[in-house]
C-alpha positions in Angstrom: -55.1 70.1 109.4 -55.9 73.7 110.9 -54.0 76.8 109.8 -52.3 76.7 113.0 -50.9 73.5 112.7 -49.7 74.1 109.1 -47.9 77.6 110.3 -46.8 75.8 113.5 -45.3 73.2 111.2 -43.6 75.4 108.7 -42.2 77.4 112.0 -40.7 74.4 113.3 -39.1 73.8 109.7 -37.7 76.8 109.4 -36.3 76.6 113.1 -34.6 73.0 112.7 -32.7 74.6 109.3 -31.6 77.3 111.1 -30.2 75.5 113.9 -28.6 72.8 111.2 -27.1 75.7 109.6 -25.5 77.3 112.4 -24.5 74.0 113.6 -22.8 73.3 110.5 -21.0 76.7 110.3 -20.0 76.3 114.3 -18.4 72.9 113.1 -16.6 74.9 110.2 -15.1 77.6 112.4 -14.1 75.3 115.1 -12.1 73.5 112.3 -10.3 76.4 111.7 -9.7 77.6 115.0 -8.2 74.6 116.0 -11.3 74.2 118.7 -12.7 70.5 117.4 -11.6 67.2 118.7 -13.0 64.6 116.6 -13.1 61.1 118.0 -14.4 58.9 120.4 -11.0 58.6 122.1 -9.1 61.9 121.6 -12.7 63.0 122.8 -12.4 60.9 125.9 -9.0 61.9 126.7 -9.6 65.8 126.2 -12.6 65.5 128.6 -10.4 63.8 131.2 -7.6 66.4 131.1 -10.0 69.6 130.7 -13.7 69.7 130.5 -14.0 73.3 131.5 -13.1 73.8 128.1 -15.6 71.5 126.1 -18.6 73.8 125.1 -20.6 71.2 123.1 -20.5 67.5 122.6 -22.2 65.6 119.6 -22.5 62.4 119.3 -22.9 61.5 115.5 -24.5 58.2 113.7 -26.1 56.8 111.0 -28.5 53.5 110.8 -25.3 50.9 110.1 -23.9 52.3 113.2 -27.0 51.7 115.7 -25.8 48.1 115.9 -22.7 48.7 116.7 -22.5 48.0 120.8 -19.3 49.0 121.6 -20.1 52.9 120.1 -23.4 52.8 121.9 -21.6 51.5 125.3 -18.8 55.3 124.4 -22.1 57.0 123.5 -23.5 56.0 127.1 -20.3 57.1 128.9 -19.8 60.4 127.3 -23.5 61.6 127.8 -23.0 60.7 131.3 -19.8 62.7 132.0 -20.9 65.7 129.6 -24.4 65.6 131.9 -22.6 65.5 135.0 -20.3 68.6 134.0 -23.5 70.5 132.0 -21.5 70.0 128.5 -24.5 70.3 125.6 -25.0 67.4 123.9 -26.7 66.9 120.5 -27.1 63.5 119.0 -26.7 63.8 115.0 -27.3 62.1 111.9 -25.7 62.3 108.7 -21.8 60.7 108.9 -21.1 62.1 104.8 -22.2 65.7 105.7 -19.9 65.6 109.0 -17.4 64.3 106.5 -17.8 66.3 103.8 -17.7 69.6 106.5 -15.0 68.3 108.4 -13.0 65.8 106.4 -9.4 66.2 104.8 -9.9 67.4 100.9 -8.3 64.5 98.4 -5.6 67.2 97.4 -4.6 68.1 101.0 -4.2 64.4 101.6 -1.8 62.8 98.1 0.0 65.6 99.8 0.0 63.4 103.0 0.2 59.9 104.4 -2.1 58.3 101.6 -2.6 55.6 103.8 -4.1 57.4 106.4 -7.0 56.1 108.2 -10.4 57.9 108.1 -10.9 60.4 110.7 -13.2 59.2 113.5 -16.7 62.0 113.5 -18.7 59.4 115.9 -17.8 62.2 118.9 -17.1 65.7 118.3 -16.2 68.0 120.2 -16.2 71.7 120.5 -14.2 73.7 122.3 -13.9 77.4 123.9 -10.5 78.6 123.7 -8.7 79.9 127.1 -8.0 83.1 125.4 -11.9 84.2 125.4 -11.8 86.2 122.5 -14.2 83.4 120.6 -17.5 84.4 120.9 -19.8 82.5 118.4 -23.5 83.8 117.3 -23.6 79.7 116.3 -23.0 78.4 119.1 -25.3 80.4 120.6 -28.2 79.4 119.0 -27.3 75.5 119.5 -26.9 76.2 123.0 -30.4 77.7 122.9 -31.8 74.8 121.0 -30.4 72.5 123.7 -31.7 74.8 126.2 -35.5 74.2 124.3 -35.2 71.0 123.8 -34.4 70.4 127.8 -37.1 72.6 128.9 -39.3 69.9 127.0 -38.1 67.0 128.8 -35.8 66.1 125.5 -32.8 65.6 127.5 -30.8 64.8 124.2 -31.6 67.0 121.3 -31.1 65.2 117.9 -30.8 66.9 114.5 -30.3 65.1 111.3 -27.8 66.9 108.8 -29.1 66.3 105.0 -25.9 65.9 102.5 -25.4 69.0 100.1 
């Protein structure tokens, strides 16, 4: 291996963190600014009432999931509508990270239905409030990776998300 292809890897390193990172922490403040619809159904029903508003789509599994034909049939169906209204969308791995970002904490739920069903993270999506006042450096930088990655002919970008 040549010094340029050991710099060139440790760039592209470097480059996929960062993106994880800001993906993570656009995930995060979405959360909290009530701009996530997690889902493969309230995902499908936002996008049919108002995709102007959907900034980013991602379209999360793990290896048990690749199996599953009915997800993979939604998957199809989403990436179509998203392309045809130029939504970003980023395939991911890592279910328990999404979950573990995203998911109700064990005290907020005993406070709760205990018998409430696990919260769908197969399709997320992000969205850009009417008000305009939410400007994200985050979302920014995944909407440049996506940018990168189509400019390469990688029409869907994938990044895995390692558990913490």
């Amino acid at each position: 291996m040549t010094l340029e292809e050991v710099v060139g890897c440790d760039n592209t390193d470097r480059k996929m963190q960062t993106v994880n990172q800001a993906l993570e922490e656009l995930l995060v403040t979405a959360q909290r600014q009530d701009c996530l619809t997690a889902g493969v159904y309230e995902s499908a029903k936002l996008m049919n009432v108002d995709p102007d508003s959907v900034v980013l789509c991602l379209l999360a599994t793990d290896a048990e999931d690749e199996d599953d034909i009915a997800l993979q049939i939604h998957f199809t169906l989403i990436q179509a509508f998203c392309c045809d209204n130029d939504i970003n969308i980023v395939r991911v791995s890592g279910m328990q990270r999404l979950e573990q970002l995203l998911g109700v904490n064990e005290e907020d739920d005993s406070s709760t239905n205990t018998n409430k069903e696990p919260r769908d993270f197969h399709c997320i999506l992000i969205t850009n409030p009417h008000t305009g006042s939410w400007k994200s450096k985050a979302l920014q930088e995944v909407a440049n990776y996506c940018e990168n990655c189509r400019s390469q002919n990688q029409w869907i970008p994938y990044l895995s998300l390692q558990e913490r």
